[in-house]
C-alpha positions as CSV (number, residue, x, y, z in Angstrom):
1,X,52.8,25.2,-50.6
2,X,52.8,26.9,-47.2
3,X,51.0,30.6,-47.2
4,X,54.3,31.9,-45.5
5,X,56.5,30.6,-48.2
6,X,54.2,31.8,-51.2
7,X,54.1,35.2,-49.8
8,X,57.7,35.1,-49.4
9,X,58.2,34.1,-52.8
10,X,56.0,36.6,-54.8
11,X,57.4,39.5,-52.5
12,X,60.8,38.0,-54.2
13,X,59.7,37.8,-57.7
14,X,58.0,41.3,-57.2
15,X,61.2,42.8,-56.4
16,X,63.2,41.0,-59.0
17,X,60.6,42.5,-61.7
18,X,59.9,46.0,-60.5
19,X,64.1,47.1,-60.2
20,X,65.5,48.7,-63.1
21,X,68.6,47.6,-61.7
22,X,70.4,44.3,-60.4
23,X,69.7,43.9,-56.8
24,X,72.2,42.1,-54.4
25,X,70.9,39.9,-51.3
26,X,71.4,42.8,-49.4
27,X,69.5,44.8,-50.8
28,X,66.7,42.0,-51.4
29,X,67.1,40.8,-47.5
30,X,66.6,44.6,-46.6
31,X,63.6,44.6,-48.3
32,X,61.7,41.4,-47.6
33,X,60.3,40.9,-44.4
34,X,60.6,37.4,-44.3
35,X,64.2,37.7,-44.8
36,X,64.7,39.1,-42.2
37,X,63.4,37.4,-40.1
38,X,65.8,34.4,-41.1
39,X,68.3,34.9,-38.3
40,X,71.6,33.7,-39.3
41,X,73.6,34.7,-42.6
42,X,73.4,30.8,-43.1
43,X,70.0,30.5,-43.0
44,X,68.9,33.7,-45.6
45,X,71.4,32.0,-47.8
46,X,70.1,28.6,-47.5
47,X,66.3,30.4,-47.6
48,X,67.3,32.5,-50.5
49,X,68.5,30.1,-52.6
50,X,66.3,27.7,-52.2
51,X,63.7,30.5,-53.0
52,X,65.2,31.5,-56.3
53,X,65.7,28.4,-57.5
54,X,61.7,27.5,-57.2
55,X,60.7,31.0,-59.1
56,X,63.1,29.9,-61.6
57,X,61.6,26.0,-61.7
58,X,58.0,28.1,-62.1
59,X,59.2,29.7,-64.9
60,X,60.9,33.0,-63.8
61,X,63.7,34.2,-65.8
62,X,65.8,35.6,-62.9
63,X,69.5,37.0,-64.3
64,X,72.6,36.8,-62.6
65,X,75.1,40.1,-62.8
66,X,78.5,39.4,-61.4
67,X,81.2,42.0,-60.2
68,X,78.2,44.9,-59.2
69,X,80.6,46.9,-56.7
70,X,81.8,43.6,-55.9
71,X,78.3,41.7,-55.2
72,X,76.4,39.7,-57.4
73,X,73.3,41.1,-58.0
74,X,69.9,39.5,-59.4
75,X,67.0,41.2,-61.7
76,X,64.1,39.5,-64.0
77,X,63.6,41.5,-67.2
78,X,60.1,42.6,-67.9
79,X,60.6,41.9,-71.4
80,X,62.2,38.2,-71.2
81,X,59.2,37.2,-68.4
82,X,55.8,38.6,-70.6
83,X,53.6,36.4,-71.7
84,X,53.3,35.9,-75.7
85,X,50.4,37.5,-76.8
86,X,47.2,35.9,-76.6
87,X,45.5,35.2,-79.8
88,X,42.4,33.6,-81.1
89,X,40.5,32.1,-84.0
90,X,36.8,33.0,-83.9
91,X,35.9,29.1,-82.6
92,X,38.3,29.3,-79.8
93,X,36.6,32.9,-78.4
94,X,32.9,31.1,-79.0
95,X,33.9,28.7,-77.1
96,X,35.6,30.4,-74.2
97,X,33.0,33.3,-74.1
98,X,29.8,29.8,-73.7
99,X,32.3,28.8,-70.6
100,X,31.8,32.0,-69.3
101,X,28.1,31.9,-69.5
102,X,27.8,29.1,-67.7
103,X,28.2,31.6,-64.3
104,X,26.1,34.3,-65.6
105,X,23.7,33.3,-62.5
106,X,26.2,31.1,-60.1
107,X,28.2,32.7,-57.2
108,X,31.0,33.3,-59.1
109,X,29.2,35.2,-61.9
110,X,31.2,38.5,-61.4
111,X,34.6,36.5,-62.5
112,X,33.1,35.4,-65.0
113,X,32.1,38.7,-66.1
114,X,35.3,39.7,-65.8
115,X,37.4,36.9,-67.6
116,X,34.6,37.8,-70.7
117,X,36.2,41.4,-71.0
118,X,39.3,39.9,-71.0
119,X,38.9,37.5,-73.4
120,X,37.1,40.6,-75.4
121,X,40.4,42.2,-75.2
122,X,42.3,39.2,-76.3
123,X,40.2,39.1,-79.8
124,X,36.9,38.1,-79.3
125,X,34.9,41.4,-80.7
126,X,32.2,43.3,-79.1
127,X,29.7,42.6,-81.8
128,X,30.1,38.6,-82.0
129,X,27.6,36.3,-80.1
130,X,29.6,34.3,-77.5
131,X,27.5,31.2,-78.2
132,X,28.9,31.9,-82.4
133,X,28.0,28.7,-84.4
134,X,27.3,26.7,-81.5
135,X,23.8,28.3,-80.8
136,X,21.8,26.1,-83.0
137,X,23.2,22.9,-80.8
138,X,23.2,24.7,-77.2
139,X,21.6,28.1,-77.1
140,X,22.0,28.5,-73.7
141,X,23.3,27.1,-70.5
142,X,21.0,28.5,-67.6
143,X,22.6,27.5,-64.4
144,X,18.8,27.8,-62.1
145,X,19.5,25.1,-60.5
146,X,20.5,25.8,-56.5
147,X,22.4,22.3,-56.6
148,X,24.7,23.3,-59.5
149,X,27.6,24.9,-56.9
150,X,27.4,22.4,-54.3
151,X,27.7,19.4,-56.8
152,X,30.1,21.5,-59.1
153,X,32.6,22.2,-56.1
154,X,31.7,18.1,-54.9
155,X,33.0,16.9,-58.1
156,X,35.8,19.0,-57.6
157,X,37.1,18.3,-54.6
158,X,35.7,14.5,-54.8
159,X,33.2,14.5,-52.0
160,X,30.0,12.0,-51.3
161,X,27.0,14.1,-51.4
162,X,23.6,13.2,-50.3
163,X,20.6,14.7,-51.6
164,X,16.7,14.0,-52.1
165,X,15.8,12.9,-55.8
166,X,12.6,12.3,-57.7
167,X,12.4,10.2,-60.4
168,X,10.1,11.1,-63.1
169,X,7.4,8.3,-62.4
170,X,8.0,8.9,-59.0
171,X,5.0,11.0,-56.5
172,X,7.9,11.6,-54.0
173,X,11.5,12.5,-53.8
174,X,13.8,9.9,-52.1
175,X,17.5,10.3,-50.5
176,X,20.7,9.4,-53.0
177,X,23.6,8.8,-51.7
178,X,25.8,9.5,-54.3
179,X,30.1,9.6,-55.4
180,X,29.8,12.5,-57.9
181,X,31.8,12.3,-61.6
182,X,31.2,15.1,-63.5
183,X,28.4,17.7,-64.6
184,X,27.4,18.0,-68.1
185,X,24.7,20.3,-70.1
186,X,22.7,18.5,-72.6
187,X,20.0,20.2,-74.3
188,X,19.5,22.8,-72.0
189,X,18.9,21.0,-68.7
190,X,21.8,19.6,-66.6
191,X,23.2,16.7,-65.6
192,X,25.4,14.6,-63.0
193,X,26.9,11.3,-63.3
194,X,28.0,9.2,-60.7
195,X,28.1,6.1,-58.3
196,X,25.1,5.5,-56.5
197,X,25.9,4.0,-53.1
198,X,22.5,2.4,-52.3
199,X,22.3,0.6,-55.6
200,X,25.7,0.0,-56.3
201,X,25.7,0.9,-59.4
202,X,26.8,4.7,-62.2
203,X,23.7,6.5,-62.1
204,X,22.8,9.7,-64.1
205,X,20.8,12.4,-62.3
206,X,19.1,15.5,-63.2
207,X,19.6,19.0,-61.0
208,X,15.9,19.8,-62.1
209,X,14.5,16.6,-60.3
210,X,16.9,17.3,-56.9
211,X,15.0,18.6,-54.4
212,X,16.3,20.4,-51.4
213,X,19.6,21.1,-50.5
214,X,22.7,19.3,-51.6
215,X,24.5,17.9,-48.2
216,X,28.5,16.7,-48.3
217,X,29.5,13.6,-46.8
218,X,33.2,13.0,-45.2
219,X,34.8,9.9,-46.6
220,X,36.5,8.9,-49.7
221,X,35.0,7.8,-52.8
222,X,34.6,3.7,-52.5
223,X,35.0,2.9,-56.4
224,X,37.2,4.8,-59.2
225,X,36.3,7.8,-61.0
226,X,36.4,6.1,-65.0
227,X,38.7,7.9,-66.9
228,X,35.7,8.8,-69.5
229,X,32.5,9.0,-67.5
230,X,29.5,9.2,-70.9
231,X,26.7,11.8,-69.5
232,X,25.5,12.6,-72.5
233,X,25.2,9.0,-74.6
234,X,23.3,7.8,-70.9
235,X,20.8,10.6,-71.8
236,X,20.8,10.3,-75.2
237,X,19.4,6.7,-74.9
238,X,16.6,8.0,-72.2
239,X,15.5,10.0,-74.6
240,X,15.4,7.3,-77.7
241,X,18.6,9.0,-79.5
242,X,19.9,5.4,-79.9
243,X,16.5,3.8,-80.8
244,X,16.2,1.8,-83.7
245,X,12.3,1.4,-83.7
246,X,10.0,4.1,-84.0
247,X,6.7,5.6,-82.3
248,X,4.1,8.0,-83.1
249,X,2.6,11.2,-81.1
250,X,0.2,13.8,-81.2
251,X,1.9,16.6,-79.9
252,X,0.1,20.5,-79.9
253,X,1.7,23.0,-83.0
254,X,3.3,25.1,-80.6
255,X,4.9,23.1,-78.1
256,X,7.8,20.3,-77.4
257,X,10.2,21.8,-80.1
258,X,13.1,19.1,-78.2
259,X,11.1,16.8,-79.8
260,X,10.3,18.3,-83.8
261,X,13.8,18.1,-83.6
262,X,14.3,14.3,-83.1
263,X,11.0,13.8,-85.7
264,X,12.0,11.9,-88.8
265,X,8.4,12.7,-90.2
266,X,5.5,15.5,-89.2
267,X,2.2,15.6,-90.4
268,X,-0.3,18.6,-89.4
269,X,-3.9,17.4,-88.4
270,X,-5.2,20.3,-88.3
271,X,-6.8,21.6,-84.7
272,X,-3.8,22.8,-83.1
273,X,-2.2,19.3,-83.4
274,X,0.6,17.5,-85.1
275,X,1.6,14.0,-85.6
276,X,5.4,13.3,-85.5
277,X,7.2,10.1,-85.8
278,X,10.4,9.8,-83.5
279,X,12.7,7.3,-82.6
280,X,11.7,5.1,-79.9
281,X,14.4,3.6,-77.5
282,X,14.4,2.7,-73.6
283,X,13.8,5.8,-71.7
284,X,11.1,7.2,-74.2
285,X,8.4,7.3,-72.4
286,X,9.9,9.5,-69.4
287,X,10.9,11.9,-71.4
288,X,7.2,12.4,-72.9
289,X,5.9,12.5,-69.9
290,X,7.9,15.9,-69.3
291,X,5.6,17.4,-71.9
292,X,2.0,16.9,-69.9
293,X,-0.8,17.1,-72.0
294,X,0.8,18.5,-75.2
295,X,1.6,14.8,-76.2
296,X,-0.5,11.8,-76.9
297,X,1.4,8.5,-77.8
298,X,-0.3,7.0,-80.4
299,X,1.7,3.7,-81.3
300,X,3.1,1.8,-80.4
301,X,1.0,0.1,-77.6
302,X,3.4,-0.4,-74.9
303,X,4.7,2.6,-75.1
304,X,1.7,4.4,-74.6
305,X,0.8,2.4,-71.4
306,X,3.9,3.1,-70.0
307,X,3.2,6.7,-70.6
308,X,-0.4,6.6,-68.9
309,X,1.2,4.5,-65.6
310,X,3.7,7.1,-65.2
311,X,1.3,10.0,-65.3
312,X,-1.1,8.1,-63.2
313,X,2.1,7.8,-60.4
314,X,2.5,11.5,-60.5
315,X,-1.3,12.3,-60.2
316,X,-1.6,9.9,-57.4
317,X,0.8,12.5,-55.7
């Protein structure tokens, strides 16, 4: 919709809301700008009618009083064009009040601010915890990340980005050029899915390991967005969620909670060390790599020489 026409149109529905009287076109071509501006009587009628009839398709109930010191003259009720009152269940305000945390440090974290006193106002109560039930399964989502916007509003507005990337086993970061999805939260570190030009294939990145900034391409996307793009189940089987062998670590007492809560067994040794068994599944051994020298892989084998290469690549660097 053209600026001038949306301006034209809220001046309309403002006057139709703020009379406590039917107003005729007179009256509402004397008191819009744009009116009269239109030229002939023609045209305001043609422009006016056309203009009612959208406020009416966007859901404006606009009322028509016939025989008002012979004009017809137009009005919309406040009471016939408020909202129903906005209530919800405790779930619903958790959930709403999370979606505002996610910009408590993005640009648009004074919105979001605002939007939580309204939804405060609309039932959820001062004294509950916006993350409610849901903190035991994501107690936060810290947005630190520089690249969060720039991808976020990419997504949006489907545009290629391009932006440097380190892999895990990787000494140095290399460009991606990239078709962005969708972002996605997983265990306290975010996530973006999409189609990797150079390799041709859906790849899943994390805004931790992008380094640099985050530069837009021109162009059109050159494959589909799916319908259901699966950020978190591509994770999940980095990590071993979907394993169905098992390894064993040493891992320190107070470190690498993520992964106590994946153990299906825990033995203390005693020292400052425990020994955990977790599943293992493709993927495992860069995600303990994450936790330095607070884990040791014990068994199997293969996994624990995967482990040592990739920590040898990044010392290398």
């Amino acid at each position: 919709m053209a600026i001038a026409k949306a301006e034209r149109l809220m001046n309309l529905a403002l006057c139709l809301l703020g009379t406590r009287r039917p107003l005729s076109k007179r009256e509402l071509r004397e008191s819009i700008e744009a009116y009269l501006e239109a030229g002939s009587d023609d045209s305001f009628n043609r422009m006016f009618e056309r203009d009612k009839d959208d406020l009416r398709e966007l859901g404006l109930v606009i009322e028509t009083v016939d025989n008002l010191d012979g004009e017809t003259g137009y009005l919309a009720r406040r009471d016939s064009n408020r909202l129903p009152a906005i209530t919800l269940d405790a779930e619903e305000a958790a959930a709403l009040g999370l979606a505002a945390k996610v910009w408590q440090q993005a640009r648009l974290a004074g919105a979001a601010s605002g939007a939580l006193q309204k939804l405060r106002a609309a039932g959820l109560p001062e004294d509950v915890d916006p993350y409610g039930a849901h903190s035991a399964l994501e107690p936060r989502i810290p947005v630190h990340e520089a690249a969060f916007e720039p991808l976020m509003l990419a997504c949006r507005d489907r545009r290629p980005v391009v932006f440097d990337y380190r892999k895990a086993n990787a000494a140095q970061p290399e460009p991606r050029h990239v078709e962005p999805w969708a972002l996605e939260c997983w265990r306290g570190h975010w996530y973006l899915a999409g189609w990797d030009r150079d390799r041709r294939a859906e790849r899943v990145f994390r805004l931790s390991r992008i380094t640099g900034k985050v530069r837009s391409r021109s162009g059109r996307y050159t494959v589909p967005v799916p319908d259901v793009v699966t950020v978190r189940e591509t994770v999940a089987s980095w990590a071993g969620e979907t394993a169905d062998r098992s390894a064993r670590i040493r891992l320190r007492s107070d470190a690498g909670y993520p992964l106590r809560a994946k153990a299906t067994a825990v033995r203390e040794l005693g020292d400052g060390w425990d020994e955990l068994e977790i599943p293992y599944g493709h993927g495992l051994d860069a995600w303990l790599v994450e936790f330095g020298p607070d884990v040791v892989v014990l068994e199997p084998a293969e996994l624990r020489a995967d482990v040592v290469d990739r920590l040898r690549a990044v010392a290398k660097g």
